[in-house]
Phi, psi and omega in degrees: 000172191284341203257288197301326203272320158327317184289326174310310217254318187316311173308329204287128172294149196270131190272160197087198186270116182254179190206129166287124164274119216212131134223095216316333183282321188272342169098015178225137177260186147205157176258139173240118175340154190273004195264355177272151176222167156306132212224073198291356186283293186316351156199148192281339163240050156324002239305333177206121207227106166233188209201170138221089224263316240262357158213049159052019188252156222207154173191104181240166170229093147272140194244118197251065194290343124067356218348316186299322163336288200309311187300009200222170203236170182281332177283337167286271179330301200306325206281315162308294216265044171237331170273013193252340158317282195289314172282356173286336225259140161317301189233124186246136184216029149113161165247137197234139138292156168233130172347328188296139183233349176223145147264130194358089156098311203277142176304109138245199175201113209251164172202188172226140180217116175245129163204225173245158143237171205288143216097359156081013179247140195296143166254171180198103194245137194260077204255143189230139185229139165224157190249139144243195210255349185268298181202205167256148166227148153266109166249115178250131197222127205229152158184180189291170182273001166298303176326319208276326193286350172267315138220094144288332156278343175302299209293326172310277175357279225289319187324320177307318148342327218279113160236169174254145202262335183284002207246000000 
């Protein structure tokens, strides 16, 4: 079923050495490969920002606590931010769900959105919106589509990762 095979893959380990990436006011975590670092450049509302700059792979987490959020369903919000995404990219050239349905415990929802961004280099953006009893998080996780077909289970690995430390 869609509920083993998540829990399955949720299990699979970042092979090496890893590191937690914590941000201790929000209560939130991602484990990260040990060749990744914290990236304070990527986004200006960020709750968590890391890099493997040396293959171009990106990972940020915002947490979005909202009361207005709460009035919305996960398919609703995942649908906001993925146009609110999809209208930063110069050129969109479509989207896939991915099977993931849970994050530890938490309801999400994942997708792949591929196009450019402006200046013309091709993206492949991995976006994931979970839901908890606090709130929404976006883990957006990005890289060219050579990169992303080489590691796309490493940028999954991390996603997977992502708990509140605090609950």
């Amino acid at each position: 079923t869609l509920i083993e095979e998540t829990a399955v893959a949720q299990d699979a380990p970042i092979t090496g050495s890893q590191t937690a990436l914590m941000n201790t006011e929000m209560g939130i975590e991602i484990t990260l490969p040990e060749s990744w670092s914290e990236n304070s450049q990527l986004h200006n509302s960020a709750e968590l920002q890391a890099a493997e700059a040396a293959n171009n792979l990106y990972i940020i987490v915002v947490a979005e606590d909202s009361p207005t959020l709460m009035r919305f369903g996960l398919p609703e919000n995942s649908e906001r931010y993925r146009a609110l995404l999809k209208d930063q990219m110069a050129t969109y050239e479509g989207e896939n769900p991915t099977e993931v349905a849970f994050i530890n415990d938490n309801f999400a929802t994942q997708y792949e959105i591929r196009g450019s961004l402006t200046g013309g280099t091709p993206v492949i953006y991995l976006h994931t919106t979970v839901v908890t009893q606090q709130r929404y998080y976006q883990i957006v996780a990005w890289t060219t589509p050579d990169q992303y077909e080489v590691y796309r289970s490493e940028l999954q690995t991390i996603t997977e990762t992502f708990r509140e430390t605090d609950s």
